[in-house]
Phi, psi and omega in degrees: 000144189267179213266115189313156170301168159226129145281072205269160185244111205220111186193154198284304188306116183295320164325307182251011169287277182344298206286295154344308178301302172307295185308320172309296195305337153276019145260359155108052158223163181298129190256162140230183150204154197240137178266019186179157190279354154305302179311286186312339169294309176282346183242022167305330163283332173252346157309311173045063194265160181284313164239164173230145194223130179206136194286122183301325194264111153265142154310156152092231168304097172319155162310328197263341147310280187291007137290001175256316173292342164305269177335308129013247190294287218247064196289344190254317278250062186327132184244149151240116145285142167226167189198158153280346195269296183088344189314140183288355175292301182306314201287289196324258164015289182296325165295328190279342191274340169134006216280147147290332179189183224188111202224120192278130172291117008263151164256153147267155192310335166279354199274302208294353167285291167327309169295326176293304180302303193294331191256328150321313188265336168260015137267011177269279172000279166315339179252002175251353207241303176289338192271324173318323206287327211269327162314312165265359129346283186316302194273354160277335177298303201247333171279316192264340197238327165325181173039164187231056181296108172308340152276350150290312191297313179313282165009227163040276183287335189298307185313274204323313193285330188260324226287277208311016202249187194219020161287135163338342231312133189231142180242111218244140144150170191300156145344128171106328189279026207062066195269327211280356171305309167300334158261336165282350168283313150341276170330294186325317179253029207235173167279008190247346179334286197262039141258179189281173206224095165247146178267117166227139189268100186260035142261016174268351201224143138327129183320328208258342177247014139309338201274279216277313161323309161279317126334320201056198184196179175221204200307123149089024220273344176180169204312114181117345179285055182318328183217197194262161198239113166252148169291174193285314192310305171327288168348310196250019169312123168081018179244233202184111151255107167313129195241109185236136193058061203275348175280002214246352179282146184294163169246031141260011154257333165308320152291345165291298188306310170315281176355261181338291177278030161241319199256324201043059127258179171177153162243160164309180170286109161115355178268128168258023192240171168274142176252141173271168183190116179277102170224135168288153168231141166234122184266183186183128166219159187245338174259168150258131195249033153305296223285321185279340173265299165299331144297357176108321197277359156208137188293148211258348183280324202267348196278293169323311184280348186268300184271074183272310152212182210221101166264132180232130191287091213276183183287160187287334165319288181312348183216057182312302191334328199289340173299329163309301186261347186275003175238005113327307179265353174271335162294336202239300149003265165343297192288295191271030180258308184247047185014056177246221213184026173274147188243351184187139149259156203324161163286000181286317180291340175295302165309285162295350133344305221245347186256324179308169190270300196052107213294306184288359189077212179308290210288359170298309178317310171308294149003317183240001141286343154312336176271319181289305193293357165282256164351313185061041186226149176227018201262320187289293201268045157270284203299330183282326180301305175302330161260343175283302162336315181272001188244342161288338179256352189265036358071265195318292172295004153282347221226288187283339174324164185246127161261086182275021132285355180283333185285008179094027176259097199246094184281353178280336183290146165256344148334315171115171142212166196284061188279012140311325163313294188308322201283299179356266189347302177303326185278334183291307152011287207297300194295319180291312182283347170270301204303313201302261180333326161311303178302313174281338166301333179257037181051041194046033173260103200288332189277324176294296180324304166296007169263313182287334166259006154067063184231150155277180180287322182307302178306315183286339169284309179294049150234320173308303178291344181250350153274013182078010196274088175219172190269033205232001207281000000 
């Protein structure tokens, strides 16, 4: 069983210790208490407390002392200051000083719930933030930094030019390429690094409880709303909230969201007053979303403030070099995740390795060294490469194969045949099947396409259409 939160508790009044004591203890946590900050100081080893609730007006050693020696011993230990006074002097002063919230005497059991709630998950934050930091270093060293692919390197310099800044970044590319590594690199490097950093995936949740999820909500705001809720965006004040799969969101959260990013407001559910909030946003979409603006399902005002700039990841197909070192370092990962010990695979594995398409990308690539050091084995996710790999290809040579009855060559007529007709055909043919596959590399990101195919945008939308080409077909 883990171990309860701790509460120390530090006030003169034998009353609200009591009271206190009790109350903290039906929410299921460990209490002490101290009638002074002396007390509570000296008996800081053993007490080891998670939060502290301090009284301003003390004997001895003020309140506003002792959150400094506090800060001190314990610099993450989130304090909710209380006072009967409440004066803005104090309340400044105490925030400025390392203080989490501030609670005017007597409270309610919801505002000090609340005070709790808010300050427990954003030092599970700040600590999900140190641990994080030296991870994502690591896994940007090598996902993001391996190899000398001129679009990693575009990468690179975008990351370098942007991370300290308080601009948008929307991170474009398939599944699998490392969009949330780019955000937490971003985030890293950034000047908010030792704020919180929250991730919400927004095709894992329903539109309405993405909506509270983000926003929160408050008391009565609807059926189950027992207390008040803060959304992840509160959470992630003076921090970076990561938007992931941002084309999956409804667009009446879209609008809401524009809001936020024109304003850095927003309200709860069930609120009628606004809440403010300094938070970077960083987006990630795996579609396109030109294509999602033209259809309607995503707004096009919110689409303009999200791609103020834009990194696009490409797939590990486009960067096989990158396949060396990135199975090194998922080797050395692994053996000291699961105390195994493979230091290297055959040079037969490698090599197809480095020849496969690889549909998932980076994290296929994690996945399936993860399985040989679990397994100690390489011959079964030899043998899977190797059949997908032979199914990709008999696809491909069907698809380039010549069918000269489709083209209209009928060698049996004594009519003849029309071969300028037959050649047409063939260059539409051609031209339709290079066009079709461009478009599925880039994942139907039309602008790109028409870039590779060294088309304008106008033309490959008339080419398309006249070759029957859309992505629903």
């Amino acid at each position: 069983m883990a171990d309860r939160f701790r509460v120390l508790v530090i006030d003169d009044d034998p009353g609200v210790r009591d009271y206190m004591e009790a109350l903290v203890s039906r929410q299921g946590y460990e209490v002490f208490a101290a009638v002074d900050g002396e007390e509570a100081l000296r008996n800081l080893d053993t007490t080891r407390p998670d939060l502290v609730t301090l009284d301003v007006v003390l004997p001895g050693m003020d309140g506003l002392k002792t959150l400094d020696k506090l800060k001190q011993r314990l610099p993450d230990v989130p304090v909710v200051m209380l006072s009967g006074h409440g004066q803005a002097r104090n309340i400044v002063e105490a925030m400025r000083r390392g203080a989490s919230d501030f609670l005017r005497k007597p409270f309610e059991v919801e505002e000090l719930e609340l005070a709790f709630q808010k300050a427990l998950e954003k030092r599970a934050l700040k600590q999900e933030v140190a641990r994080l930091r030296g991870q994502a270093r690591s896994e940007a060293d090598f996902m993001l930094l391996t190899g000398d692919n001129p679009k990693m390197r575009e990468i690179r310099d975008i990351i370098e030019q942007v991370a300290d800044t308080d601009i948008t970044v929307l991170i474009r590319g398939e599944s699998g390429t490392g969009k949330e590594v780019v955000a937490r690199t971003l985030f890293q490097l950034s000047d908010r690094r030792n704020q919180p950093f929250v991730k919400v995936n927004c095709a894992a949740l329903p539109s309405e409880l993405l909506e509270s999820e983000l926003f929160g909500f408050e008391k009565g705001a609807f059926t189950g709303a027992h207390k008040r809720k803060l959304g992840k965006f509160e959470y992630a004040n003076h921090g970076t909230i990561f938007l992931d799969e941002i084309s999956e969101m409804h667009p009446s959260l879209q609008a809401k969201l524009l809001q936020v990013l024109q304003d850095g407001e927003f309200s709860r559910l069930g609120s009628e007053s606004d809440v403010h909030v300094d938070t970077r946003i960083i987006a990630a979409t795996n579609r396109n979303l030109e294509e999602a603006v033209a259809d309607g399902t995503f707004r096009e005002d919110l689409y303009y403030r999200l791609n103020v700039v834009t990194v696009q990841l490409p797939p590990l197909r486009d960067r096989r070099e990158a396949v060396p070192l990135l199975v090194e370092q998922f080797l050395q990962k692994n053996n000291e995740q699961y105390h195994k010990n493979v230091t290297q695979l055959s040079p037969e594995t490698m090599e197809i390795f480095t020849k496969y398409h690889w549909p998932g990308n980076v994290r296929e690539l994690e996945n399936l060294v993860r399985r040989m050091v679990v397994l100690g084995n390489e011959d079964a996710v030899v043998e899977e490469i190797k059949l997908t790999g032979s199914r990709q290809q008999a696809r491909e040579e069907a698809s380039d194969s010549l069918d000269l009855g489709a083209l209209g060559a009928d060698f049996s007529s004594e009519q003849g045949i029309d071969l300028k007709a037959i050649s047409r055909r063939a260059a539409q043919l051609a031209e339709k099947g290079v066009i079709e596959k461009v478009l599925q590399a880039t994942r139907w990101n039309r602008k790109e396409a028409a870039q590779r195919l060294q088309i304008s945008y106008k033309a490959l939308l008339y080419k398309m259409k006249e070759n029957g080409l859309s992505q629903n077909r």
